[in-house]
C-alpha positions as CSV (number, residue, x, y, z in Angstrom):
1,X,56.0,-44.2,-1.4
2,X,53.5,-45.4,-4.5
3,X,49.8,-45.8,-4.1
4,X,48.1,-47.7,-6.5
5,X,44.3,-46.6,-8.0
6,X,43.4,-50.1,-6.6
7,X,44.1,-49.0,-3.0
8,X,42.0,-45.3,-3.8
9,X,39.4,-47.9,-4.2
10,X,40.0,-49.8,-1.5
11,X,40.1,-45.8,0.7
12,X,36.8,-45.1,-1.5
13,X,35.0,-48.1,-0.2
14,X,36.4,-48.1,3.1
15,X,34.9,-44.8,3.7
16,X,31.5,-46.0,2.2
17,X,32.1,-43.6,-0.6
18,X,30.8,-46.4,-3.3
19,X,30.0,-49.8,-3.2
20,X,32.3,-53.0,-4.4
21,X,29.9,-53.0,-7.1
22,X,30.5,-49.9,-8.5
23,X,34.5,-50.2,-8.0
24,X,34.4,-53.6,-10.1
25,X,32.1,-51.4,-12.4
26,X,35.0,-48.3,-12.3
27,X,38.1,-51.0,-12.5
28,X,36.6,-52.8,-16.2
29,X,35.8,-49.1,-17.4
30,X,39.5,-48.7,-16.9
31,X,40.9,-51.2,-17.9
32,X,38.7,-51.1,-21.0
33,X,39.2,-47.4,-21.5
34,X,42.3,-46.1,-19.2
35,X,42.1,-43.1,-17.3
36,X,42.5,-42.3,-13.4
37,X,39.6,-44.4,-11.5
38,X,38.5,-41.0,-9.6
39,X,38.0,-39.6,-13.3
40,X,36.4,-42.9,-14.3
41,X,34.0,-42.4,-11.4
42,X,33.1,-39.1,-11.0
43,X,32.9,-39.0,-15.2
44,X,29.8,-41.6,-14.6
45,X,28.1,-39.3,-11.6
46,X,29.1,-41.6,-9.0
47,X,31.7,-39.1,-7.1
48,X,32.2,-35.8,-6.8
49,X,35.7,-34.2,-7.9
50,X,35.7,-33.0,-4.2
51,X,34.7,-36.5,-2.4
52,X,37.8,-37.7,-4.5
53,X,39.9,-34.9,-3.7
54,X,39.3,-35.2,-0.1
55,X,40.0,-38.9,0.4
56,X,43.6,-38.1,-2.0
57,X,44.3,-35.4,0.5
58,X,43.5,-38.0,3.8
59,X,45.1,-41.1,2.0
60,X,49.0,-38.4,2.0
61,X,47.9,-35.9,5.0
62,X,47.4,-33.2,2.9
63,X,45.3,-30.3,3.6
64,X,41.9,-30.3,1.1
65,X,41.8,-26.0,0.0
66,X,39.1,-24.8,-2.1
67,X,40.0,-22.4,-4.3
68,X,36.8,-20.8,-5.6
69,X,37.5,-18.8,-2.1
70,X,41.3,-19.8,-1.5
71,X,43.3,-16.3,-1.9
72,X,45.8,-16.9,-4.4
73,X,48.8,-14.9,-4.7
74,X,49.3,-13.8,-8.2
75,X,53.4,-13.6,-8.2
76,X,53.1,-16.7,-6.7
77,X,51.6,-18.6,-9.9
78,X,53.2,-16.8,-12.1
79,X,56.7,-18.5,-10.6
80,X,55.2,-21.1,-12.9
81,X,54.9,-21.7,-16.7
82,X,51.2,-22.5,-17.9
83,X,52.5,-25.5,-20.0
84,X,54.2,-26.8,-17.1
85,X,51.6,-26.3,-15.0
86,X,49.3,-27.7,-17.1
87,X,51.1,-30.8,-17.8
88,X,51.5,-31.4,-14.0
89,X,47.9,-29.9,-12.9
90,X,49.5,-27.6,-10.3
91,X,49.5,-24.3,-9.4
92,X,51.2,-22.6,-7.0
93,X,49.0,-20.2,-4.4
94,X,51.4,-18.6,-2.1
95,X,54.3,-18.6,0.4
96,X,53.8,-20.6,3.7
97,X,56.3,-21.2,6.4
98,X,59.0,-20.3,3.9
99,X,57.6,-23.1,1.4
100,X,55.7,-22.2,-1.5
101,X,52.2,-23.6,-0.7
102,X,51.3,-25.9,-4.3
103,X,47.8,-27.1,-5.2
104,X,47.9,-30.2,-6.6
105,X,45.1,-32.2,-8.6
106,X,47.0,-35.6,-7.8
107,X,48.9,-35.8,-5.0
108,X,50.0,-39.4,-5.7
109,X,52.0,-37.6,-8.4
110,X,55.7,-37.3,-6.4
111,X,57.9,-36.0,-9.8
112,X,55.2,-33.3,-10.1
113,X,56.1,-31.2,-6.8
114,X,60.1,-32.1,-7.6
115,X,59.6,-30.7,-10.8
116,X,58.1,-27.5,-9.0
117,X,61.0,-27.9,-6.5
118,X,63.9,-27.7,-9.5
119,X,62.2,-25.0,-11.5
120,X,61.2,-22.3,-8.8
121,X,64.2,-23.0,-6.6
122,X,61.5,-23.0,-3.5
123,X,60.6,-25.9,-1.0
124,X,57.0,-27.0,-1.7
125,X,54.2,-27.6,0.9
126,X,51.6,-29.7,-1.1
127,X,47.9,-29.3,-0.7
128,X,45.3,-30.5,-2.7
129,X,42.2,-29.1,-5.0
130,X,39.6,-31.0,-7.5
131,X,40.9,-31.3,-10.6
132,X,38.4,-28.7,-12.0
133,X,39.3,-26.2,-9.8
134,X,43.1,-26.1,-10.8
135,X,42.7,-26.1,-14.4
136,X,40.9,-22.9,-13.8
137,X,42.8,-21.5,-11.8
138,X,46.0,-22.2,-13.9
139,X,43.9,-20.7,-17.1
140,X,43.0,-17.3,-14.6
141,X,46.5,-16.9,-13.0
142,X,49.4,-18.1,-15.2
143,X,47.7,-18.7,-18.9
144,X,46.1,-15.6,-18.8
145,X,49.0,-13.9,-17.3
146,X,51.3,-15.1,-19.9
147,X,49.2,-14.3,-22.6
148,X,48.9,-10.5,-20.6
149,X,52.8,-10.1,-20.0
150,X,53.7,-11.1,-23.8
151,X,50.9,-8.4,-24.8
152,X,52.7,-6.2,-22.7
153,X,56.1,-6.8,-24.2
154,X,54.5,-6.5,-27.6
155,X,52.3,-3.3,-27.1
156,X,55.5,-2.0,-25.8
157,X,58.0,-2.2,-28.8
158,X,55.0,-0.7,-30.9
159,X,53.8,2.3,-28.2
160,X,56.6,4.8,-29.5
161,X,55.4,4.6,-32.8
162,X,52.8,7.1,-34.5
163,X,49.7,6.3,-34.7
164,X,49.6,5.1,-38.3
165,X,52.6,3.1,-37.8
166,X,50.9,1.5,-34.8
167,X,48.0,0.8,-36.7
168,X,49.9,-0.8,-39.6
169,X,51.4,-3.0,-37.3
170,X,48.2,-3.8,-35.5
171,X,48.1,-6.8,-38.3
172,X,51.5,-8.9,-37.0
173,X,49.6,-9.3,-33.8
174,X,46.7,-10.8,-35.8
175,X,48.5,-13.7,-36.7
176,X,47.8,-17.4,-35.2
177,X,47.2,-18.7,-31.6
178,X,50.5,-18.4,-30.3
179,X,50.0,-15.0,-31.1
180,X,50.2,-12.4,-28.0
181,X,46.7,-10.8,-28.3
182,X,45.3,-13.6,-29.7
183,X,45.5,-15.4,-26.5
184,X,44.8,-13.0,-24.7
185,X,41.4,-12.2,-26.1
186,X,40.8,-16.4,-26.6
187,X,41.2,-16.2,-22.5
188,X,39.2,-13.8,-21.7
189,X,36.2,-15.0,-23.7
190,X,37.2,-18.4,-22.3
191,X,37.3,-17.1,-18.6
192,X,34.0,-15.0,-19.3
193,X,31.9,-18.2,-20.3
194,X,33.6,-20.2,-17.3
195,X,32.2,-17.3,-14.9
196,X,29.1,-17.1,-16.6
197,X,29.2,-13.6,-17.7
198,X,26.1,-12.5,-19.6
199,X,28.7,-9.5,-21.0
200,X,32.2,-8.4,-21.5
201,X,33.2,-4.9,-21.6
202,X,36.6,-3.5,-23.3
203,X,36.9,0.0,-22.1
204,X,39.5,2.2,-23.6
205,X,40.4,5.3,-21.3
206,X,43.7,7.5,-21.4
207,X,46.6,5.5,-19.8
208,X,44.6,1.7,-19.8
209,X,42.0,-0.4,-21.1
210,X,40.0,-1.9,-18.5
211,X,38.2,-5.1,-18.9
212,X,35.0,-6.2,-16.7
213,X,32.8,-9.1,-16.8
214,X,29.0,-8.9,-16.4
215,X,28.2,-11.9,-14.1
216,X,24.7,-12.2,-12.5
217,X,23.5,-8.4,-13.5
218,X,26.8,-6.6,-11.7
219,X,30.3,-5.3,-13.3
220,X,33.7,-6.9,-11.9
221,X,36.9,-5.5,-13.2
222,X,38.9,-8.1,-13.9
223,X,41.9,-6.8,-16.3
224,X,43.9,-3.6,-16.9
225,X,46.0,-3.7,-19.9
226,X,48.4,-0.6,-21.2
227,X,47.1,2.0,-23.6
228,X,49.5,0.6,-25.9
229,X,47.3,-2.4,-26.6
230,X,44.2,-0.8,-26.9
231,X,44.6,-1.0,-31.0
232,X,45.7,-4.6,-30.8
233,X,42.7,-6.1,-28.7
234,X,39.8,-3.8,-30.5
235,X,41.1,-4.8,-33.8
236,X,41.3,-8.7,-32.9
237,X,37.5,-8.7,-31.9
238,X,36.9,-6.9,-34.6
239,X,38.3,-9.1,-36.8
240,X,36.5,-11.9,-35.1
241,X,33.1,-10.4,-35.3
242,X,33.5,-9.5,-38.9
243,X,33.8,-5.9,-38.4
244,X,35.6,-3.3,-40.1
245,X,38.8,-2.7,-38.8
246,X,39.5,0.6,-40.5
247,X,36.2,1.7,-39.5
248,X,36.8,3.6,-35.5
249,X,34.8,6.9,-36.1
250,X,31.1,4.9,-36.5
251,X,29.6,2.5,-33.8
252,X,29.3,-1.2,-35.5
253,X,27.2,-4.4,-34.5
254,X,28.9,-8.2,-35.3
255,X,28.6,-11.6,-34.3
256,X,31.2,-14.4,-33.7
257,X,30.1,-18.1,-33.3
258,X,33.0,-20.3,-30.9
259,X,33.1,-23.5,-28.8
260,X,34.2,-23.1,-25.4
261,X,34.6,-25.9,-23.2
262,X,32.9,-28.3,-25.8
263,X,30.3,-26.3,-25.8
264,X,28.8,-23.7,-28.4
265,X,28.7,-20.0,-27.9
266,X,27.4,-17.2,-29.8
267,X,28.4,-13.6,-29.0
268,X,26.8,-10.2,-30.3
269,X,29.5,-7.5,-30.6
270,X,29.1,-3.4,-30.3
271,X,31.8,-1.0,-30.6
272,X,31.4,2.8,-30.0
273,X,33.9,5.5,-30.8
274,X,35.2,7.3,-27.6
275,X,37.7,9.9,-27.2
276,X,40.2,7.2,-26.2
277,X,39.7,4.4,-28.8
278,X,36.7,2.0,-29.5
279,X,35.0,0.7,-26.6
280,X,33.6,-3.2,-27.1
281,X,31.1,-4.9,-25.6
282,X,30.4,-8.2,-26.2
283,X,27.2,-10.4,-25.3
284,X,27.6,-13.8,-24.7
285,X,24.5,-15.9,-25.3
286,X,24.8,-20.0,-24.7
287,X,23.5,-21.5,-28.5
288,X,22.5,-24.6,-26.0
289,X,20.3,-22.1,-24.2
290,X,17.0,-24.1,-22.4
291,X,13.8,-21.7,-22.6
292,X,12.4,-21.7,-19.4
293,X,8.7,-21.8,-18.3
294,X,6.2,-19.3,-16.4
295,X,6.5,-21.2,-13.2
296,X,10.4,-21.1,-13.4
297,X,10.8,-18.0,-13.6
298,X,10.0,-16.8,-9.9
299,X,6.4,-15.6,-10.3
300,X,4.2,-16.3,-7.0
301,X,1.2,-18.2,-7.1
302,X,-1.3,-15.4,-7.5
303,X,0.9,-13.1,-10.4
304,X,1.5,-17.1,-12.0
305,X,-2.1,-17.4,-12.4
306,X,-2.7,-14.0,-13.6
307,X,0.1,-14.5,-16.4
308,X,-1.4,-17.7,-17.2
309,X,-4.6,-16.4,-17.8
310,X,-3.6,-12.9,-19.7
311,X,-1.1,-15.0,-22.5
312,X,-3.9,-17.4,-23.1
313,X,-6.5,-15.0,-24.3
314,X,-7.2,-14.8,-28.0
315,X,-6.4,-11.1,-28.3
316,X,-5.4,-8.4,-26.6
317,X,-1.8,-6.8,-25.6
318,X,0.3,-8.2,-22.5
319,X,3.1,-5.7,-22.2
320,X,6.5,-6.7,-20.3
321,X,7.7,-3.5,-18.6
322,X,11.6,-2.7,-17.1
323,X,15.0,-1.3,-17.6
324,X,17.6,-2.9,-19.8
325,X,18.8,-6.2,-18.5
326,X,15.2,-6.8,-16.3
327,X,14.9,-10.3,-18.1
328,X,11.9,-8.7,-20.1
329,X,12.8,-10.6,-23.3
330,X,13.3,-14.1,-21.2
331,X,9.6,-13.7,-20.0
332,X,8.2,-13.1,-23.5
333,X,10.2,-16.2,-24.8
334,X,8.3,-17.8,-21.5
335,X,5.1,-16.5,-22.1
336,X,5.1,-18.3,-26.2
337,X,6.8,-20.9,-24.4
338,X,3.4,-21.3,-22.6
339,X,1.3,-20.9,-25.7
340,X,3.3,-22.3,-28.6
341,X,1.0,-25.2,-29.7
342,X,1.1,-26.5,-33.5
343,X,-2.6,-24.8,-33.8
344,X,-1.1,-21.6,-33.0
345,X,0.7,-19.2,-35.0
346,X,3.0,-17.3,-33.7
347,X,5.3,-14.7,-35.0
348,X,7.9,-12.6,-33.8
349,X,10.0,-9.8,-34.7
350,X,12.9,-9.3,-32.6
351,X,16.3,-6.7,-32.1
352,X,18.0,-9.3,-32.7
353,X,16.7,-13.1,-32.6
354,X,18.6,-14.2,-30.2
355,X,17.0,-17.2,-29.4
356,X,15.8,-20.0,-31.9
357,X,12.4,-21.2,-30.8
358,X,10.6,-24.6,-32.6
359,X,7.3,-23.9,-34.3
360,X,7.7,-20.0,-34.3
361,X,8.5,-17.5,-37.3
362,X,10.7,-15.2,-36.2
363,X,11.9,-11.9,-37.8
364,X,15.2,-9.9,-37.0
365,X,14.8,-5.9,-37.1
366,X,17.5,-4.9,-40.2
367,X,17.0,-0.6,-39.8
368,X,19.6,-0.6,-42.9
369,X,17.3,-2.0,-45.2
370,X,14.1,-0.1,-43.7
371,X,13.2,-3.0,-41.8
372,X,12.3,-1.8,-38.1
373,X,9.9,-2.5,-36.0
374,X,6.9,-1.0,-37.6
375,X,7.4,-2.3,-41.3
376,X,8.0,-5.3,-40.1
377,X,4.9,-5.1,-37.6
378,X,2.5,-4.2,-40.9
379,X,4.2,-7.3,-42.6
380,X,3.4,-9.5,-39.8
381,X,0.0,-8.5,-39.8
382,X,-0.8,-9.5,-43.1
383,X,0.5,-13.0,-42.6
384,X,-2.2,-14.7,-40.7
385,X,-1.0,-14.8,-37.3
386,X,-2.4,-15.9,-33.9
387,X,0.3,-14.3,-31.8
388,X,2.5,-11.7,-32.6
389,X,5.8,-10.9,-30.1
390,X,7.1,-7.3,-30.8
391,X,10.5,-7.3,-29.2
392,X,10.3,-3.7,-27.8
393,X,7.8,-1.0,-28.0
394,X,10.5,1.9,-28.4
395,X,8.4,4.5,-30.7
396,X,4.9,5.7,-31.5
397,X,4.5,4.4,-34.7
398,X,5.2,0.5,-33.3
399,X,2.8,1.5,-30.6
400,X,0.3,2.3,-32.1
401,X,0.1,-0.5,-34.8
402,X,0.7,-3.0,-31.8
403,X,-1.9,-1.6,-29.5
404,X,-4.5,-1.5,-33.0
405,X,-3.7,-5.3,-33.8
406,X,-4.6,-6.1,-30.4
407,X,-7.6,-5.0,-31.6
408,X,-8.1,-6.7,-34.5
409,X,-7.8,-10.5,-32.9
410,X,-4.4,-10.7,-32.1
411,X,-2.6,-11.7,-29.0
412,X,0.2,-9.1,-28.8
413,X,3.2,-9.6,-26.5
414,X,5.7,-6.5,-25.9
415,X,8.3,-4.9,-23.9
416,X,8.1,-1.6,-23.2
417,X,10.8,0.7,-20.0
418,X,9.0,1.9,-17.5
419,X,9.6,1.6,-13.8
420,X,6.4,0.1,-13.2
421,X,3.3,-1.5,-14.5
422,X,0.8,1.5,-14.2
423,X,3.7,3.5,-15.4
424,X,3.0,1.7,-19.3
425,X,-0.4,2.8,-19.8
426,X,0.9,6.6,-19.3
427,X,4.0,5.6,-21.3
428,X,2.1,5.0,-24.0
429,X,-0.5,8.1,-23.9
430,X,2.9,9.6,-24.4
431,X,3.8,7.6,-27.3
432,X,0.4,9.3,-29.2
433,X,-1.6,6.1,-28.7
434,X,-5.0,7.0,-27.6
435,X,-6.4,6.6,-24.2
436,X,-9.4,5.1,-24.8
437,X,-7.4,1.9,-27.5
438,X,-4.5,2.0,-24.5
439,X,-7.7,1.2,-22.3
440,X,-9.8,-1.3,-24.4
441,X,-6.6,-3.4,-25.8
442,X,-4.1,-3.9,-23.0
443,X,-5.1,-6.9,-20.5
444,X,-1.9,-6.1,-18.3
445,X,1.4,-5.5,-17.8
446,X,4.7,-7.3,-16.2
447,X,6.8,-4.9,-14.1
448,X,10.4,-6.9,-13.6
449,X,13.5,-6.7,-12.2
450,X,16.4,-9.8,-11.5
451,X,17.8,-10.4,-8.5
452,X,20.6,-12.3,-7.5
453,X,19.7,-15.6,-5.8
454,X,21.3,-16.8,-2.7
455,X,23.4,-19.7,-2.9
456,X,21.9,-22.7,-1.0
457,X,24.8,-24.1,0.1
458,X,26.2,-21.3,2.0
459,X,23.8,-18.7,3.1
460,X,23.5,-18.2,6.4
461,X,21.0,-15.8,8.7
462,X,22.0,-12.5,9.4
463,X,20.9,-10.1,12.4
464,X,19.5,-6.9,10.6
465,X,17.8,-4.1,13.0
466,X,14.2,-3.7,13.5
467,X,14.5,0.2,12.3
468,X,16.2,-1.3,9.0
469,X,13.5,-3.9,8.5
470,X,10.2,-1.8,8.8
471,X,12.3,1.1,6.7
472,X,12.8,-1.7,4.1
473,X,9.3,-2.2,4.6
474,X,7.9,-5.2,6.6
475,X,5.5,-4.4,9.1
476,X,6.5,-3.5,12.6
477,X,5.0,-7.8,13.3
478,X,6.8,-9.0,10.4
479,X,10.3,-7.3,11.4
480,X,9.7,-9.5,14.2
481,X,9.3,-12.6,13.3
482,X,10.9,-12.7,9.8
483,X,14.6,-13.9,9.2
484,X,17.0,-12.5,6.3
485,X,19.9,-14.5,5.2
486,X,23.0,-13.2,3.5
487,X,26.0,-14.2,1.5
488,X,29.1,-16.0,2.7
489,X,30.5,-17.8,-0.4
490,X,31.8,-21.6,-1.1
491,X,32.9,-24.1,-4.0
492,X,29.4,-24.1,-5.6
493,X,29.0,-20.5,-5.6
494,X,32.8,-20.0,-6.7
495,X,33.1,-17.7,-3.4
496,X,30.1,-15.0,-4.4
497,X,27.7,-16.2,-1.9
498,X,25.0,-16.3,-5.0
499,X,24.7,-18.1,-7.8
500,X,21.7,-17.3,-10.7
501,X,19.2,-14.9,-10.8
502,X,15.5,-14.6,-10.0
503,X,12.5,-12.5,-10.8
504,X,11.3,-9.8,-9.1
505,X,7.6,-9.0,-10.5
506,X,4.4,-6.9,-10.7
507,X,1.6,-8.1,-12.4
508,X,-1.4,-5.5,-13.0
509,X,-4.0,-6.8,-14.3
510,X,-6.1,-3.7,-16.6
511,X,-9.5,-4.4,-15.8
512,X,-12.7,-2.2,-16.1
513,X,-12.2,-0.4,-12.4
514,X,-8.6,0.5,-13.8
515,X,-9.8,1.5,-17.8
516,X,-12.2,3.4,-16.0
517,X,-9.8,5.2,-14.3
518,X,-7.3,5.4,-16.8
519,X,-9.3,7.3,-19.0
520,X,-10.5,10.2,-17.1
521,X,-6.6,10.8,-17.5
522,X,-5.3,10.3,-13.9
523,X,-1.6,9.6,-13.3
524,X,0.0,6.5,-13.2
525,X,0.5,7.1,-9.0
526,X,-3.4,6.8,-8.9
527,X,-3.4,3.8,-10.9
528,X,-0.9,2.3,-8.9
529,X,-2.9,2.9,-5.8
530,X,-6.1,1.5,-7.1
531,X,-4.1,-1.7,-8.6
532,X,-2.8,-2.0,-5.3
533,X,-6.4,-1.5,-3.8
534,X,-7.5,-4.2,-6.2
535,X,-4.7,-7.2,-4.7
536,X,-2.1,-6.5,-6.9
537,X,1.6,-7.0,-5.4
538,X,4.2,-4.1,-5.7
539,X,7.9,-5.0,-6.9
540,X,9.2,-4.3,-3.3
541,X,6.4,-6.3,-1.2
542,X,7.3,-9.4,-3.8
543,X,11.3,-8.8,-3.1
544,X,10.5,-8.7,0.3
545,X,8.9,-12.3,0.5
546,X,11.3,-13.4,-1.4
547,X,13.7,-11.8,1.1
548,X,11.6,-13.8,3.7
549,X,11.8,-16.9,1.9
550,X,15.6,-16.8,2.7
551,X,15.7,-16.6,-2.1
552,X,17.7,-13.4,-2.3
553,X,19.6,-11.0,0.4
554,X,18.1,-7.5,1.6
555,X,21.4,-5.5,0.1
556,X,20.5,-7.5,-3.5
557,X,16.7,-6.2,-3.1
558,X,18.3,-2.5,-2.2
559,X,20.5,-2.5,-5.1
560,X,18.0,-3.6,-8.1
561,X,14.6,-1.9,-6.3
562,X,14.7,0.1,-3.4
């Protein structure tokens, strides 16, 4: 039976989906333009992929799946070819009733699920999925499995070979697209930026390499290919980032520029030698990237105003502190963010720039040519700046010349590791930076960590016990009354139950009570406790309100503070 797009539109008004207006609108776009009407409409914000999806699946009495959470059986897809699949925007998820289940973007499409039918040989039960959704899924289950198998095959005819024959033919799998491992690696830096991944790891050990994706702070496995191809994939980044190939007993830094999805992409490449082969990791960074503000970046209103008020002084050193990966160097492009006027100037010297910011001179560390942190910190200094931003505090030297310019009229902005705020005066008595410049320079310090944040959409509240609540830390009142949510996972959270991350924070502000104290040598655990005395607000007592605010789950507070 055929369904014209005029009679979607009729379904789409019917169910008060969009107005006649806007279907008039939708009809001269395509006839103008051509193109399905859902595409036309949800292309102009009017629709969602799902609201269209939904009335397809009503207007055949098919069952609407989501597969962001759907289960999909692997052998299942693979019965299909990509470019098939592709052309006909299917994919196959499993085996129901004796009928292999088929997600389908357009279930008007009839030839689609008989040309299923001829080429796996199976009966088809038709379902249907946003059009989105199925592209992915075809480029996670069948492309990539293509590209993995044909790797396979080819790492095979090579693996009996010594090494320096393997090596040599390490280049015929360099060639174009169609090329094996050059698909492969295309899709998995494709499927890392669709997954948002802040990192990719290649990890060679003695039978595998095992691939994992970074996404929201925590490490998912996501691929295990044969030893065999372990030459094949390191050399292709490699090549990629510029690197020397021939080079696998020194570590190396490179950097490959791409469009993914339309959109631009830079990535920072590492490789260290292991006992097994070269292990990569790659750092994606978005060249669109949007630098956020103070307020966005989670702080409460007391530690916002504290911030505010530390960043805007005309000298003095405000020191981020936290382990790799805290978000220390997005709160330091926050904090110029703040203060980046055309009166000011500011500059930076960073390991590496990662970020391009209007208005500011920024400087990348070069160690090769002598340029680290501390030359380029005595440079900076005889350049006539307002503001300087030292990307990381990592030696004495730098310490001291960054403590010193705060000194001398500067407004110095750092990162330094330590657990916690008290925790970077000590750090950098330890450093060789006297006590009593620590004490008259520093205005405060930042402790951080990120946390995943709940997904709106699909947390729900969770029954926790009173014991595990006070242990956690609320009060023996607030473990009454307070209510914790937790993940369950849906189409906007792509099944995680979270989706982005937010700040965790400690704001210590040194004053004269804490210099005082500072410099009759006590430990950092009796500056803590006089902060505290003072109002400020511990790591854990902010993750816990944010707990409370139903923003993040206990578990996610246990893993990155408790």
């Amino acid at each position: 039976m055929a369904y014209t797009r005029e009679r979607l539109g009729e379904l789409l008004v019917a169910e008060e989906l969009i107005t006649s207006d806007q279907l008039a609108e939708a009809l001269a776009d395509q006839v103008r333009e051509g193109g399905k009407l859902g595409e036309i409409l949800v292309r102009a914000g009017v629709l969602t992929e799902a609201q269209i999806a939904r009335v397809l699946a009503d207007q055949k009495g098919y069952d609407f799946v989501d597969l962001t959470v759907y289960p999909i059986d692997r052998n299942a897809a693979s019965l299909l070819p990509s470019r098939l699949a592709h052309t006909r925007r299917v994919i196959p998820l499993g085996f129901e009733d004796g009928m292999l289940l088929l997600a389908m973007a357009d279930p008007l499409d009839v030839e689609a699920a008989d040309d299923v039918e001829v080429r796996t040989g199976q009966r088809v039960l038709p379902v249907v999925a946003t059009t989105s959704q199925v592209l992915h899924a075809i480029d996670k289950y069948i492309a990539a499995a293509d590209a993995f198998q044909d790797l396979v095959d080819a790492s095979e005819e090579i693996a009996g070979e010594a090494e320096e024959e393997r090596q040599s033919q390490v280049s015929v799998l360099m060639g174009g697209e169609d090329v094996p491992v050059v698909r492969l690696v295309n899709q998995l830096l494709r499927e890392a930026v669709r997954d948002r991944a802040s990192d990719v790891h290649i990890e060679p050990s003695e039978h595998h390499v095992v691939v994992r994706y970074r996404i929201d702070g925590v490490l998912q496995e996501v691929m295990r290919l044969p030893a065999a191809a372990r030459a094949g994939v390191t050399s292709r980044v490699k090549i990629m980032a510029e690197m020397d190939i021939a080079e696998r007993r020194r570590p190396q830094d490179g950097k490959i520029a791409l469009r993914i999805d339309e959109r631009p992409v830079d990535l920072r490449v590492a490789s260290l030698p292991t006992p097994f082969g070269e292990s990569i990791v790659i750092r994606i960074l978005n060249a669109d990237f949007t630098f956020h503000s103070l307020f966005d970046l989670g702080l409460n209103e007391a530690n916002l105003a504290i911030v505010n008020e530390m960043v805007r002084r005309p000298y003095g050193a405000v020191l981020i502190s936290g382990p790799t990966g805290s978000g220390k160097s997005t709160t330091l492009y926050a904090a110029l963010q703040e203060i980046n006027k055309p009166e000011v100037k500011i500059i930076t010297i960073e390991d590496p720039v990662e970020y391009q910011m209007g208005n500011v001179t920024q400087m990348g560390v070069n160690a090769r040519i002598g340029l680290t942190f501390a030359a380029g910190l005595r440079t900076i200094l005889r350049s006539d700046p307002d503001v300087v931003m030292v990307g990381e505090i990592r030696d004495p030297e730098t310490a001291e010349i960054a403590v010193r310019a705060a000194l001398t009229g500067h407004l110095v902005l750092s990162s330094i590791h330590t657990n916690d705020a008290p925790s970077a005066l000590t750090r950098l008595v330890d450093m060789g930076v006297p006590p009593y410049i620590t004490g008259s320079s520093l205005l405060g310090v930042v402790a951080q960590r990120l946390a995943r944040k709940l997904c709106p959409e699909c947390r729900k509240p969770v029954k926790v016990p009173h014991a595990v609540l006070t242990a956690a830390g609320y009060t023996p009142a607030e473990a009454k009354d307070v209510t914790v949510h937790g993940p369950v996972g849906c189409e906007r959270c792509s099944g995680s139950g979270y989706g982005g991350r937010l700040g965790l924070f400690e704001v210590m502000r040194v004053d004269e009570d804490i210099t005082r104290l500072f410099l009759t040598s006590a430990p950092s655990d009796q500056l803590r406790e006089l902060a505290l005395e003072k109002g400020m607000v511990s790591l854990r007592r902010d993750a816990l309100d944010k707990v409370a605010q139903g923003l993040t789950s206990l578990e996610e507070v246990a893993r990155v503070v408790m």
